[in-house]
MARNUMAR-734984 format. One record per residue: x, y, z of N, C-alpha, C, CB in turn; residue in one letter. Coordinates in steps of 0.001 Angstrom, whole numbers, padded with zeros to 6 digits. Glycine has a CB too. Layout:
! residues N
SITE        nu        nv        nw       cau       cav       caw        cu        cv        cw       cbu       cbv       cbw   residu
SITE         X         Y         Z         X         Y         Z         X         Y         Z         X         Y         Z        A
...
This chain:
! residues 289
SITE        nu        nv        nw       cau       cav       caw        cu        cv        cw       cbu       cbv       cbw   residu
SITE    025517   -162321    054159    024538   -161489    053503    023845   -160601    054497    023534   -162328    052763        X
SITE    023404   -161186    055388    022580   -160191    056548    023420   -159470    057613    021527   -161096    057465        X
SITE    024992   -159736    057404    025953   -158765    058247    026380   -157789    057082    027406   -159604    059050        X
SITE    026346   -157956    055545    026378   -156630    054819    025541   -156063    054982    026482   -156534    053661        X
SITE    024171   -156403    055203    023065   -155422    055593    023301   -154401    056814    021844   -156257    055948        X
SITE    023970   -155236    058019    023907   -154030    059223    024787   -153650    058642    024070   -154148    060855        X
SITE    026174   -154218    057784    026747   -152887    057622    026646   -151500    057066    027427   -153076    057289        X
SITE    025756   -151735    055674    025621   -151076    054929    024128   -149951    055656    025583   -152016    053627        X
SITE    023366   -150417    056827    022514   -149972    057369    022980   -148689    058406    021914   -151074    057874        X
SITE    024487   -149317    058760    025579   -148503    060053    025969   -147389    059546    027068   -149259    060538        X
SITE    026561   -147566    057805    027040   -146597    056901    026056   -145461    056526    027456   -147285    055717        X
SITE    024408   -145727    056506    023410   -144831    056440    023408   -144207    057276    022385   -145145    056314        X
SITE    023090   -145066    058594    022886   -143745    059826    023699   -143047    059833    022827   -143956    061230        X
SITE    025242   -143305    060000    026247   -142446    060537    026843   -141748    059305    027331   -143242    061398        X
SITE    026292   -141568    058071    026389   -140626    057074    025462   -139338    057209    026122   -141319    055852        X
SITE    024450   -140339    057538    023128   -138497    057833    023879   -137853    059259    020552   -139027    058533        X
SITE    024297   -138501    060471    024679   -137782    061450    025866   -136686    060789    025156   -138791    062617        X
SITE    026459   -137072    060031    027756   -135985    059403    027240   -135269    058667    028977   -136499    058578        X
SITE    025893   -135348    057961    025585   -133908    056975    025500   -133138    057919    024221   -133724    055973        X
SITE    026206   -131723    057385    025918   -130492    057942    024473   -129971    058307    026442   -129667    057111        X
SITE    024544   -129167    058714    022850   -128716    059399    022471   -127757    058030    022835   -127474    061375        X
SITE    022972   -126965    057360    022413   -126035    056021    022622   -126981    054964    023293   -124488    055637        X
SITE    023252   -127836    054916    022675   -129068    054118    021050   -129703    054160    023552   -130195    054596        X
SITE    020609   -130059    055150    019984   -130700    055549    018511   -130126    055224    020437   -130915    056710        X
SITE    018471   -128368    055502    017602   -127483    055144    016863   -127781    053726    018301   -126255    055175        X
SITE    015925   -126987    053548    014911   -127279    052441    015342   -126811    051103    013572   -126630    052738        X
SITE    015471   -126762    050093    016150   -126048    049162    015266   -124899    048702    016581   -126926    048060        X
SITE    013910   -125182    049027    013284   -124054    048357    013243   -122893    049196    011946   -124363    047918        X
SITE    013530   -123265    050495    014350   -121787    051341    015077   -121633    051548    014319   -121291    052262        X
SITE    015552   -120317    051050    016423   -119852    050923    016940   -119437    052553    016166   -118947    049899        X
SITE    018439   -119476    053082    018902   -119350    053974    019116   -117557    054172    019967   -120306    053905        X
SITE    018166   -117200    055271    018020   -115946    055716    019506   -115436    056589    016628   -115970    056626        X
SITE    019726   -114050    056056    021033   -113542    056693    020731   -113282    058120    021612   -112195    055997        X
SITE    021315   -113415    058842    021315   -113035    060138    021337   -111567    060288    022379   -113629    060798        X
SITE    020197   -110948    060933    019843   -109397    061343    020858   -108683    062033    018640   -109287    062267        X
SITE    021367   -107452    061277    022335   -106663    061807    021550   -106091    063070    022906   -105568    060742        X
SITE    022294   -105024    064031    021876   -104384    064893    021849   -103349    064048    022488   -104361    066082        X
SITE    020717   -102189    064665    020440   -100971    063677    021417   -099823    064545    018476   -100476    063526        X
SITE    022416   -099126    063372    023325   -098356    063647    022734   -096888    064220    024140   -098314    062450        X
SITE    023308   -096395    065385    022910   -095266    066023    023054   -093987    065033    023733   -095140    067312        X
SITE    022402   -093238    064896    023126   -092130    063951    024055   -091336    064676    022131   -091113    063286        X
SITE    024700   -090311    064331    026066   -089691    065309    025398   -088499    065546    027797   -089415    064546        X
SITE    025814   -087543    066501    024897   -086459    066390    025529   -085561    065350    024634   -085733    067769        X
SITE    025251   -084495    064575    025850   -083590    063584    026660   -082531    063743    025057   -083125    062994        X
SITE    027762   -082255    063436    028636   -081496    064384    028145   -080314    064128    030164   -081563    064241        X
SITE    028928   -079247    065245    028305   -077713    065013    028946   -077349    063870    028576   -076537    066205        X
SITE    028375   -076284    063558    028848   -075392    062002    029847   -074630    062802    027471   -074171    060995        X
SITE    031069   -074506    062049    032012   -073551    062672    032006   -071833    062378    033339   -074098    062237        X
SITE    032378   -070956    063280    032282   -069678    062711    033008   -069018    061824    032277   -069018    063446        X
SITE    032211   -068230    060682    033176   -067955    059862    034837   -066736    060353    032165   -067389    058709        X
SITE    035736   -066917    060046    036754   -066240    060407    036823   -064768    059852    037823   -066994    060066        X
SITE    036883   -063535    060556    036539   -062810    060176    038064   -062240    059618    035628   -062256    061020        X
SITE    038330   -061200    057970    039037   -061195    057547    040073   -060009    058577    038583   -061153    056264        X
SITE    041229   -060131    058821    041963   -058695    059258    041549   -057787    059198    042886   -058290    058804        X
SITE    041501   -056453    059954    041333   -055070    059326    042364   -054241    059298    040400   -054353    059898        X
SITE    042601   -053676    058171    043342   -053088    057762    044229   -052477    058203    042987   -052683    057331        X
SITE    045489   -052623    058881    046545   -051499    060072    045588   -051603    061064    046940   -049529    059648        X
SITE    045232   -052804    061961    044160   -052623    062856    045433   -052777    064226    042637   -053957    062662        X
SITE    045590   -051850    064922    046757   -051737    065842    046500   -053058    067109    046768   -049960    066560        X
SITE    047774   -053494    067543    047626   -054780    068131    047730   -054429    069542    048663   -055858    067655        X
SITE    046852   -055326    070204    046376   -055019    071400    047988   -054848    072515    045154   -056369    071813        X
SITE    048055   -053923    073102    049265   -054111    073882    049475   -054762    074919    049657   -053230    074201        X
SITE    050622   -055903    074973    050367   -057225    075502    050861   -056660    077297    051511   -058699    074535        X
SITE    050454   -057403    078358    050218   -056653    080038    051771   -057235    080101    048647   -057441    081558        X
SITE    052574   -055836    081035    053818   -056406    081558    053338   -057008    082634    054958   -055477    081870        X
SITE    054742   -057379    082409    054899   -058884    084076    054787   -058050    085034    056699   -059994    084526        X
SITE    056308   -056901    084257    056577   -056112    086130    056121   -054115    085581    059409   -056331    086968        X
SITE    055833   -053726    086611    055745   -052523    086696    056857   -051649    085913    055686   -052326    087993        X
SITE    056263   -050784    084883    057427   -049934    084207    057625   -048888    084897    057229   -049471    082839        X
SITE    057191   -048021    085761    057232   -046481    086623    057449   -047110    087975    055609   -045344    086593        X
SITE    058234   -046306    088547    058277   -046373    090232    058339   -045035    090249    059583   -047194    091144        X
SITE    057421   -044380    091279    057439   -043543    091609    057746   -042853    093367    056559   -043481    090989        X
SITE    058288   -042351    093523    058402   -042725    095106    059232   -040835    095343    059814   -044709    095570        X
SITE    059032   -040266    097116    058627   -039377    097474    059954   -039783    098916    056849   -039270    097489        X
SITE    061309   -039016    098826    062096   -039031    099988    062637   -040535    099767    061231   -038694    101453        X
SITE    063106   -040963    100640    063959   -042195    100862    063272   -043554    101290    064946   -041859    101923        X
SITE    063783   -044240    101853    063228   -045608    102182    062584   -044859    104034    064881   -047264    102122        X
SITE    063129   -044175    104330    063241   -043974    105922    061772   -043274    106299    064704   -042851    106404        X
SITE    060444   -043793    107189    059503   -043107    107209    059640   -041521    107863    058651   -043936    107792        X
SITE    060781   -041617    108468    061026   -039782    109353    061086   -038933    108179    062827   -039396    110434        X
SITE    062008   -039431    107392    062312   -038497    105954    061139   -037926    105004    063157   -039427    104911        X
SITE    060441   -039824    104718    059077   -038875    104046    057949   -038183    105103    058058   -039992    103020        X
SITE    057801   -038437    105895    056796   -037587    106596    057667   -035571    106426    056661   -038450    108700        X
SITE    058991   -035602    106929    059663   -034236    106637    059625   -033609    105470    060888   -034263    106827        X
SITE    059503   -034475    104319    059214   -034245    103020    058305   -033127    102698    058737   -035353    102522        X
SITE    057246   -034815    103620    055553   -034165    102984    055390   -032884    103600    053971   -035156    103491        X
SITE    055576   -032801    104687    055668   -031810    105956    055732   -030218    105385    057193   -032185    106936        X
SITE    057435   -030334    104458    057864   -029350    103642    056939   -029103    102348    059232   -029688    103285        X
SITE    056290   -029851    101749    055805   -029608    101139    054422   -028956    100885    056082   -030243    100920        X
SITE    053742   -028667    101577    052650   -028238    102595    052901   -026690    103086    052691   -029293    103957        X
SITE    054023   -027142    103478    054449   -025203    104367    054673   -024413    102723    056837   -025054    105817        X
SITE    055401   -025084    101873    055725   -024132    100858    054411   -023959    099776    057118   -024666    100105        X
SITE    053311   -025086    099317    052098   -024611    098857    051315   -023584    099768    051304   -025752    098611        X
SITE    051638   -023791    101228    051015   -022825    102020    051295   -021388    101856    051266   -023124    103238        X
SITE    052925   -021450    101618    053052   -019840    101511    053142   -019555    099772    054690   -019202    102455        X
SITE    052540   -019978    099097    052527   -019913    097777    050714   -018955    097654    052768   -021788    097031        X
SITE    050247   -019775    098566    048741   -019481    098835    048629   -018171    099369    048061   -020473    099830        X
SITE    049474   -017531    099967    049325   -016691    101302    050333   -015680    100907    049675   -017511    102856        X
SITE    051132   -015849    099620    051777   -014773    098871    051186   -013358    098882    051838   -015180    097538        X
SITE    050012   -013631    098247    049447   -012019    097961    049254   -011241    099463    047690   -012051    097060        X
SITE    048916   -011900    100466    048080   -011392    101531    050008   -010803    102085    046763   -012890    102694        X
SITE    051057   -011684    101944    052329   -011193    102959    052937   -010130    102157    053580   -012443    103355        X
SITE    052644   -009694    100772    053264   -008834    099908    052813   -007548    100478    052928   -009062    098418        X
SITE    051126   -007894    100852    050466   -006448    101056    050917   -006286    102360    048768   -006270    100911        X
SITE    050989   -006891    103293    050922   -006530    104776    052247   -006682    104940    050002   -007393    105802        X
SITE    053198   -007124    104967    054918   -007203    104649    055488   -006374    104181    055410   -008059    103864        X
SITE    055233   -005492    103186    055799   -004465    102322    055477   -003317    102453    055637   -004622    101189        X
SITE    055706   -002217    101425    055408   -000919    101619    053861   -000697    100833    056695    000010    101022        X
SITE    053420   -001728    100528    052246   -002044    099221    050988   -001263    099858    051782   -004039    098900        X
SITE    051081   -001577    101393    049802   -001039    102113    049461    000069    101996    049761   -001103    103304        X
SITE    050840    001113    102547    050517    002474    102488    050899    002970    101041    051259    003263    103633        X
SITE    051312    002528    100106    050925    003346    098981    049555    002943    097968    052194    003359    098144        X
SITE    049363    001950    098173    047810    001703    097725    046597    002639    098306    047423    000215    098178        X
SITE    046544    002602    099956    045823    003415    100690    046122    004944    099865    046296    003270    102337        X
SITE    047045    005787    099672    047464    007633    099195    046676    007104    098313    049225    008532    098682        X
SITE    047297    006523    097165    046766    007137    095944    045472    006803    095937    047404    006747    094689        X
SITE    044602    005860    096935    043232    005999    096845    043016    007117    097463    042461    004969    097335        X
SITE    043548    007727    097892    043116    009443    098691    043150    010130    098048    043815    010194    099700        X
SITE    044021    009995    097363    044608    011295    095655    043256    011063    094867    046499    010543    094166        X
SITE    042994    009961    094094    041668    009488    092992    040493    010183    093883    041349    007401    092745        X
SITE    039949    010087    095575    038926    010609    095910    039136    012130    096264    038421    009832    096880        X
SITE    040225    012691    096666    040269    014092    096489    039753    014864    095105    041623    014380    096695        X
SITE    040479    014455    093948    040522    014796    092920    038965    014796    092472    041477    014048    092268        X
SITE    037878    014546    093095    036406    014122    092677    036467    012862    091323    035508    015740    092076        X
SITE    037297    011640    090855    036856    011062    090117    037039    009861    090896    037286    011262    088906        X
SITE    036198    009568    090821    035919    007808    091599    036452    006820    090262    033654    007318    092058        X
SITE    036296    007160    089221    036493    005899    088042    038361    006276    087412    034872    006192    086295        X
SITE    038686    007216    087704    040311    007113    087328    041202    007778    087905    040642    007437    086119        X
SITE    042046    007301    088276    042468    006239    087379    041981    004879    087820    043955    006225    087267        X
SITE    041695    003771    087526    041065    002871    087197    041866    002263    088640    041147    002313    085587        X
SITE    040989    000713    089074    041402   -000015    090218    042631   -000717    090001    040412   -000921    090632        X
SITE    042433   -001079    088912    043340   -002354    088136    044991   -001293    087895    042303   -003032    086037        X
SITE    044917    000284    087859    046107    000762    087163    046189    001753    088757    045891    001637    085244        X
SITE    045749    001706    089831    046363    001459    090741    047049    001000    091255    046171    001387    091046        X
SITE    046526   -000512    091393    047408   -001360    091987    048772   -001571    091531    046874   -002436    092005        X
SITE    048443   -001858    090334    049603   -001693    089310    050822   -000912    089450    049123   -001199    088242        X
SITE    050236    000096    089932    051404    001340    090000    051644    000772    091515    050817    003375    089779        X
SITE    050775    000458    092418    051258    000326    093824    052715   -000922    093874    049725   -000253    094835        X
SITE    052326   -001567    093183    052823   -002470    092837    054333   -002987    092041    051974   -002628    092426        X
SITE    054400   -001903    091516    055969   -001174    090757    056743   -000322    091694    055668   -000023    089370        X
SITE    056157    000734    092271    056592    001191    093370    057251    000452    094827    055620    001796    093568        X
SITE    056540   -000985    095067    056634   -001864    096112    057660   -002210    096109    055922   -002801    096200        X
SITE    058047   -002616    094506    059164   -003672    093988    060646   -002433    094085    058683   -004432    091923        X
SITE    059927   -001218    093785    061165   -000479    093910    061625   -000042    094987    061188    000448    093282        X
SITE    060778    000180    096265    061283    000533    097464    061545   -000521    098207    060540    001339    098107        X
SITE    060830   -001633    097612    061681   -003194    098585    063103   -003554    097891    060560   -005036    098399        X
SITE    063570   -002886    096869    064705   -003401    096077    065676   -004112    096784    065365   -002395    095424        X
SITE    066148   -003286    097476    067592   -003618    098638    066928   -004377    099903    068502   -001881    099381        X
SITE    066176   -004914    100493    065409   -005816    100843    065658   -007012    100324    064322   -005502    100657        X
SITE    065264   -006938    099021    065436   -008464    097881    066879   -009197    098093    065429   -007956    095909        X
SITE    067687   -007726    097698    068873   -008022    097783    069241   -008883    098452    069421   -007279    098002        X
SITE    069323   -008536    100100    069691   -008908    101075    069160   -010330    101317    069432   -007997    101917        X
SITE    067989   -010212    100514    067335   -011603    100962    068366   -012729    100566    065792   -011902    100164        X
SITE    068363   -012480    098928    069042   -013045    097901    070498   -013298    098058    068844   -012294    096854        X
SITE    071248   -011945    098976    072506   -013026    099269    072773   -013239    100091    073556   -012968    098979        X
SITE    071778   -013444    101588    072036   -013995    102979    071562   -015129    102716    071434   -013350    104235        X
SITE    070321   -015629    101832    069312   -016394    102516    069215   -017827    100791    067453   -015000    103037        X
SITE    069026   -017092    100105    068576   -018110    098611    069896   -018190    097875    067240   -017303    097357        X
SITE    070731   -017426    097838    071876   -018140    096908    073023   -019034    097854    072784   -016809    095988        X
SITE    073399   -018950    099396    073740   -019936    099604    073003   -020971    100327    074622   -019704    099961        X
SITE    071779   -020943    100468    070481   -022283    100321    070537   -023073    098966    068723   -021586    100328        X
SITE    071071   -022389    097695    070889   -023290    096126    072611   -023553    096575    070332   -022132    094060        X
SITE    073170   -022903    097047    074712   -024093    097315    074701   -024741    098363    076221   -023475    097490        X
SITE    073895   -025223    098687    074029   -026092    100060    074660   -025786    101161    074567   -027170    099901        X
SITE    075046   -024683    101097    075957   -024306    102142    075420   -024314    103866    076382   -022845    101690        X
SITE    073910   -024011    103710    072767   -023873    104957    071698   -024535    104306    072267   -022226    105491        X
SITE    070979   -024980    105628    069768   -025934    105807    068815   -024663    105345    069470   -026737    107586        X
SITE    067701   -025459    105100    066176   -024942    104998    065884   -023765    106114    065062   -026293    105296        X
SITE    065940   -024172    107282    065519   -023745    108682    066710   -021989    108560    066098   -025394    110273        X
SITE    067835   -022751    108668    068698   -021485    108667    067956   -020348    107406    070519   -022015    108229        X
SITE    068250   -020938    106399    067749   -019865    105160    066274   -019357    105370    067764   -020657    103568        X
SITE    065279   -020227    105701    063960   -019024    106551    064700   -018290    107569    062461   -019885    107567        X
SITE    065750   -018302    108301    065466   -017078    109234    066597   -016107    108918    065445   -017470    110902        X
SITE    067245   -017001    108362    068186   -015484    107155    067522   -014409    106443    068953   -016061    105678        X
SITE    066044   -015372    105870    065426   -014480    104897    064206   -013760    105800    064856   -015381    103481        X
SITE    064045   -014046    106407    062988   -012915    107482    063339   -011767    107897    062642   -013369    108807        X
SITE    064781   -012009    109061    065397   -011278    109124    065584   -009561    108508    065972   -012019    108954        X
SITE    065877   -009614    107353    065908   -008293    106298    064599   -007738    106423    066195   -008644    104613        X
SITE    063123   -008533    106356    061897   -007911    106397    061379   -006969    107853    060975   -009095    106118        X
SITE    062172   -008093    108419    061635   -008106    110097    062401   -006832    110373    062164   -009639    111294        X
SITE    063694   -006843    110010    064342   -004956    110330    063666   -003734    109304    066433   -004807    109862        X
SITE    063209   -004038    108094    062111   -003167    107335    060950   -002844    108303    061480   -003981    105997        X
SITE    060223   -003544    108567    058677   -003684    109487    059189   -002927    110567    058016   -005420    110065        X
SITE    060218   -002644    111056    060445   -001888    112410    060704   -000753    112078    061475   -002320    113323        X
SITE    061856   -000649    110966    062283    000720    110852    061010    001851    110487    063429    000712    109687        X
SITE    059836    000985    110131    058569    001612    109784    057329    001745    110434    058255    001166    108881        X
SITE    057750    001006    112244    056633    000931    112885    056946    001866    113870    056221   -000376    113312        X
SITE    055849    002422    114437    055977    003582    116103    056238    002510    116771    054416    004617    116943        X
SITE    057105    002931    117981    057325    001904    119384    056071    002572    120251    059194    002095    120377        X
SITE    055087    003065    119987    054054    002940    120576    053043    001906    119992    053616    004125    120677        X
SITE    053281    001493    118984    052325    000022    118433    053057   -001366    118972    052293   -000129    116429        X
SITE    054369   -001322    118450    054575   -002358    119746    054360   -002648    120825    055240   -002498    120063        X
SITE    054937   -001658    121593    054645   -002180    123003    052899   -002238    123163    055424   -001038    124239        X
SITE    051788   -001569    122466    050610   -001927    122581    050663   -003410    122281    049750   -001126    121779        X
SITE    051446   -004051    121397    050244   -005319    121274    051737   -006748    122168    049518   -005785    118618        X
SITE    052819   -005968    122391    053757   -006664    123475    052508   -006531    124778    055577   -005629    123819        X
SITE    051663   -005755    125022    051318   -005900    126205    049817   -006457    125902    051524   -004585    127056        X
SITE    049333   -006818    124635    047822   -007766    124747    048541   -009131    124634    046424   -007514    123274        X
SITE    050025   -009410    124314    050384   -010835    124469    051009   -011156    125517    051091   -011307    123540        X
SITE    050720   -010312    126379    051357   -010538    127795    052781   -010440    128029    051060   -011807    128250        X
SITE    053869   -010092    127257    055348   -010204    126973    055776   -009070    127872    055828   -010036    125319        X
SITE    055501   -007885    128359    056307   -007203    128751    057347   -006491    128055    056643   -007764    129429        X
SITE    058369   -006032    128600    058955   -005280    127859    060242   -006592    127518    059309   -003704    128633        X
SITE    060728   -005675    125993    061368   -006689    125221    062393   -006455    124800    060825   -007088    124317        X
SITE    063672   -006721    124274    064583   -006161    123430    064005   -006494    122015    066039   -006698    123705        X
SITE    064771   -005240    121505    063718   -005440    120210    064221   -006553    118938    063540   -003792    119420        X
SITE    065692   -006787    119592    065850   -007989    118750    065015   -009214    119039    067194   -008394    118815        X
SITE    064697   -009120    120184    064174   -010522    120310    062627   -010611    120362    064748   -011173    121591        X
SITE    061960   -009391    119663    060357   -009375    119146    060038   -010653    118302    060011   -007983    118112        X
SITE    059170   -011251    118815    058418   -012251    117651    057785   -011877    116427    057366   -012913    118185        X
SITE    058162   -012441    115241    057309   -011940    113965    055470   -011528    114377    057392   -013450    112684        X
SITE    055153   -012424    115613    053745   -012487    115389    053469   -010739    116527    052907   -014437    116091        X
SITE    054568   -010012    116646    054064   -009074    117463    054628   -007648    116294    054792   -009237    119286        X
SITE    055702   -008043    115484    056163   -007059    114705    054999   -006779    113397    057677   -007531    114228        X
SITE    054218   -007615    112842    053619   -007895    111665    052376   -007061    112168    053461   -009533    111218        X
SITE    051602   -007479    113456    050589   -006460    113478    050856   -005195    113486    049880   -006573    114391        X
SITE    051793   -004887    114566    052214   -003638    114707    052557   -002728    113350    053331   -003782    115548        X
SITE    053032   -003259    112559    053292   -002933    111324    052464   -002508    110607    053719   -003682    110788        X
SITE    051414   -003260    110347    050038   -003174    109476    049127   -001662    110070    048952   -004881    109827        X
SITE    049360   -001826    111306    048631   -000437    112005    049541    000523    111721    048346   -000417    113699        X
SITE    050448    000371    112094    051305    001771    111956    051165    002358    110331    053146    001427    112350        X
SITE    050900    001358    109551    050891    001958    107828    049470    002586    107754    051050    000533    106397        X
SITE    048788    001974    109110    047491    002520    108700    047682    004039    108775    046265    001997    109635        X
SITE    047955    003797    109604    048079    005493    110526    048804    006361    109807    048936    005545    112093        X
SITE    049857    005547    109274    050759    007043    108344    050178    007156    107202    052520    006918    107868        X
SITE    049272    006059    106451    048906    006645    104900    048055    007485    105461    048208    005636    103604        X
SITE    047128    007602    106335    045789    008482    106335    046341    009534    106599    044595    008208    107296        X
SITE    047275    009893    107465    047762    011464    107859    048400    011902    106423    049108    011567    109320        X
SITE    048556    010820    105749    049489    011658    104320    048116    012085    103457    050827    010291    103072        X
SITE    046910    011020    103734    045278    011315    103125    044616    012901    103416    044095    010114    104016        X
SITE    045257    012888    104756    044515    014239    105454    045498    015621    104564    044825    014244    107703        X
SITE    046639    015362    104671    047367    016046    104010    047314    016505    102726    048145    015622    104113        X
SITE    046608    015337    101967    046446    015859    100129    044977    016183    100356    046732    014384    098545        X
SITE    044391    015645    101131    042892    016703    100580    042425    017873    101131    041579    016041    100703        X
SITE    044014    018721    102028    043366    020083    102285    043253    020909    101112    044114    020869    103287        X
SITE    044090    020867    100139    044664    021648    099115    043193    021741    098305    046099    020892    098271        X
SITE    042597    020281    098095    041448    020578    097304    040266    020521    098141    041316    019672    096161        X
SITE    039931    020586    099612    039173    020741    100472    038545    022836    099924    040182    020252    102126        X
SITE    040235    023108    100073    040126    024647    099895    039556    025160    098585    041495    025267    100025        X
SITE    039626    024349    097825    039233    024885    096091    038043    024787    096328    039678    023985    094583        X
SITE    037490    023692    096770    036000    022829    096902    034938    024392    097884    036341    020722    098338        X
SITE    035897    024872    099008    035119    026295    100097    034884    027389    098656    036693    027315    101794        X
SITE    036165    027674    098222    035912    028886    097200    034731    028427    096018    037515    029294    096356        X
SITE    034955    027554    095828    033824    027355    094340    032529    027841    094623    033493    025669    093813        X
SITE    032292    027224    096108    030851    027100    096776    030546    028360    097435    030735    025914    097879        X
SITE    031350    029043    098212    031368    030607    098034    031237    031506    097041    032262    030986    098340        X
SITE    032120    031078    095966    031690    032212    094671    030294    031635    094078    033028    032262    093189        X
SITE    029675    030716    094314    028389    030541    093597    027502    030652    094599    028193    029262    092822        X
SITE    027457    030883    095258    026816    031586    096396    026594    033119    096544    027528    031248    097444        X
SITE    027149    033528    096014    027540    035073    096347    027327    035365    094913    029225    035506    097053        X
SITE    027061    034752    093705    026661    034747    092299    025280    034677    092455    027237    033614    091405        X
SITE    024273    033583    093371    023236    033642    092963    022948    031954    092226    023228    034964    092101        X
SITE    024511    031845    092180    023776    030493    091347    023652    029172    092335    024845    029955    089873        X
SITE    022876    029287    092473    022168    028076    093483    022128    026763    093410    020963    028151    093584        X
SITE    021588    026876    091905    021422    025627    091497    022270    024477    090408    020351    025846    091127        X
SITE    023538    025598    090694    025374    024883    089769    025577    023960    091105    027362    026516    089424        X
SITE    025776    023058    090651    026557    021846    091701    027847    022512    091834    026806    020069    091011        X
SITE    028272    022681    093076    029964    023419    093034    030984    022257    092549    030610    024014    094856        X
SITE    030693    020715    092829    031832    019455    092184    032065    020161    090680    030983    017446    091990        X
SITE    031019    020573    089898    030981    020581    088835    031970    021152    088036    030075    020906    088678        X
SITE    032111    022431    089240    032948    023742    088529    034337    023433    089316    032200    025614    088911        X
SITE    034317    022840    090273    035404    022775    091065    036496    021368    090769    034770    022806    092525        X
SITE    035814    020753    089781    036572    019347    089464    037383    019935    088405    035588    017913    088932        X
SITE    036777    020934    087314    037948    020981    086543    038989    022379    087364    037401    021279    084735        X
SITE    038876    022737    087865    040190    023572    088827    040841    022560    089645    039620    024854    090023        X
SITE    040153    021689    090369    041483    020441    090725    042338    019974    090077    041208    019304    091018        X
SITE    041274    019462    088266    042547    018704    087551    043590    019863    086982    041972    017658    086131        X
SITE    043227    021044    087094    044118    022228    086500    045229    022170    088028    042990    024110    086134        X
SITE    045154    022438    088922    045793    022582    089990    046746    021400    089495    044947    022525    091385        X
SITE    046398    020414    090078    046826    018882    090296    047953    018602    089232    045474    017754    090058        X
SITE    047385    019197    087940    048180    019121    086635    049713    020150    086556    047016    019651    085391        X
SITE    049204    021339    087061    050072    022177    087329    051495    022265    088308    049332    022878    087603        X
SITE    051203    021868    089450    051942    021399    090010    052877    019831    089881    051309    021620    090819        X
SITE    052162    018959    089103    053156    017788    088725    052494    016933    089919    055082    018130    088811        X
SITE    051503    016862    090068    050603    016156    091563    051416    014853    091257    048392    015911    091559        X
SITE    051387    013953    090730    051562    012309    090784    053071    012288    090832    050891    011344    089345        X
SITE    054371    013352    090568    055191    012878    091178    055733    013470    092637    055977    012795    090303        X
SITE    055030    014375    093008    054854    015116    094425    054610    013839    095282    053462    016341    094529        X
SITE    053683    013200    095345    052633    011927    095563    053690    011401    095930    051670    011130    094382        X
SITE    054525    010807    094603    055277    009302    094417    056227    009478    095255    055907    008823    092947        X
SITE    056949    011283    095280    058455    011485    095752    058279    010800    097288    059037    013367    095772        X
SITE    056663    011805    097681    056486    011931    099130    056802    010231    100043    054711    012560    099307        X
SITE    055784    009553    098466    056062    008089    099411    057360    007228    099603    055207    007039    098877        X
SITE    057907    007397    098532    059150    007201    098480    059915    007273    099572    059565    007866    097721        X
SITE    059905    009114    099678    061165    009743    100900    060395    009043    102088    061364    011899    101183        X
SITE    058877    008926    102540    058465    008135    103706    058726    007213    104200    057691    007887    103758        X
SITE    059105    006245    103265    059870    005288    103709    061530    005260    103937    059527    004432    102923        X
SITE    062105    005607    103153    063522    005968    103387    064103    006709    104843    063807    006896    102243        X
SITE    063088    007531    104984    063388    008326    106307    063871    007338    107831    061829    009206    106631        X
């Protein structure tokens, strides 16, 4: 009887040790949930931009080449070549520049520009014929008395230079040549040897004159012959100009400007005789001679 007791005493204790622990709790409390952690909020993403619609045939940007589309390049690979190039290229803008100044002083342009400004101031009209229809005419005339000049140029010097037949160098002195025997046949051998002797040269054969002694000489000598052809056309109306001023003198009339009365008897003279091709023949045959 008193060993069913410990037993049944053994069976108590070691029944409460096996109830669970939320068993054991109170019933009238209620079993509290275990506390979450409080969730971070996320941050809010950006708003995206709206896409803007096409425009209409809006032309597309042109995309960069890799490699260079142009090469441009000046003579050969060889630096002697392009420096000769550039070299050449320089001398010929140079004489492109220096055209007008070698036409006038090179050609016959000098001394017929100089007459017919002697003719316009003989004649008493300073305004015509006009500056511009001077030259003009000097200028037609140039082309016609250099004709056979051209020529020569053209088939010693530039048509076999465009066939390759001669260098650069050769064809400048092919083409000088023709000018350089013009400039003489038209200069005094007293202007040469003047400026053979300010360059110290002495006496010379005349083939072997330097351009830089034939060109001045040249320019003077045209001086000298247009003015004697100047002195020449204004005796004719020098003489009209004595009589006018004599007969109004010997009239009494004092106070008539003699240009006045005497300009229209020049253009009657001048007209009469055929003055402008007298003029033209004279310059013409001047050079030819």
């Amino acid at each position: 009887m008193k060993s069913l007791r410990l037993f049944g005493f053994f069976v108590l204790v070691t029944g409460l040790n096996l109830v669970p622990v939320w068993a054991q709790t109170s019933p009238s409390s209620p079993a509290q949930p275990a506390p979450q952690a409080p969730r971070v909020p996320s941050a809010p993403a950006a708003p995206t931009a709206p896409i803007a619609p096409p425009a209409p045939n809006a032309p597309r940007a042109p995309s960069a080449p890799s490699t260079p589309l142009i090469n441009f390049q000046i003579g050969g690979s060889d630096d002697r070549a392009n420096l000769s190039t550039a070299i050449q290229i320089v001398i010929v803008m140079t004489l492109l520049t220096l055209a007008p100044s070698l036409i006038m002083l090179m050609t016959s342009f000098t001394r017929i520009v100089i007459v017919l400004g002697f003719v316009r101031t003989a004649l008493g009209v300073p305004s015509a014929p006009a500056n511009q229809l001077l030259i003009g005419i000097s200028l037609f005339l140039t082309f016609f008395i250099m004709a056979p000049v051209w020529e020569q140029i053209q088939n010693q010097a530039i048509t076999p230079y465009m066939n390759e037949e001669i260098g650069s160098n050769e064809a400048m002195d092919r083409a000088v040549e023709p000018i350089r025997t013009f400039m003489l046949r038209q200069t005094r051998p007293g202007e040469v040897d003047f400026f053979l002797d300010l360059a110290g040269m002495g006496r010379t054969d005349v083939n072997d004159l330097p351009l830089r002694v034939v060109l001045p000489a040249f320019v003077v000598s045209e001086l000298r012959t247009a003015f004697q052809m100047g002195f020449l056309i204004f005796i004719p109306f020098l003489v009209i100009d004595f009589l006018v001023a004599s007969t109004l003198m010997s009239m009494g009339m004092m106070m008539m400007p003699p240009t006045l009365v005497a300009l229209p008897l020049k253009l009657l003279l001048f007209v009469l005789v055929d003055g402008w091709q007298l003029v033209v023949r004279s310059l013409v045959q001047s050079f030819a001679a």
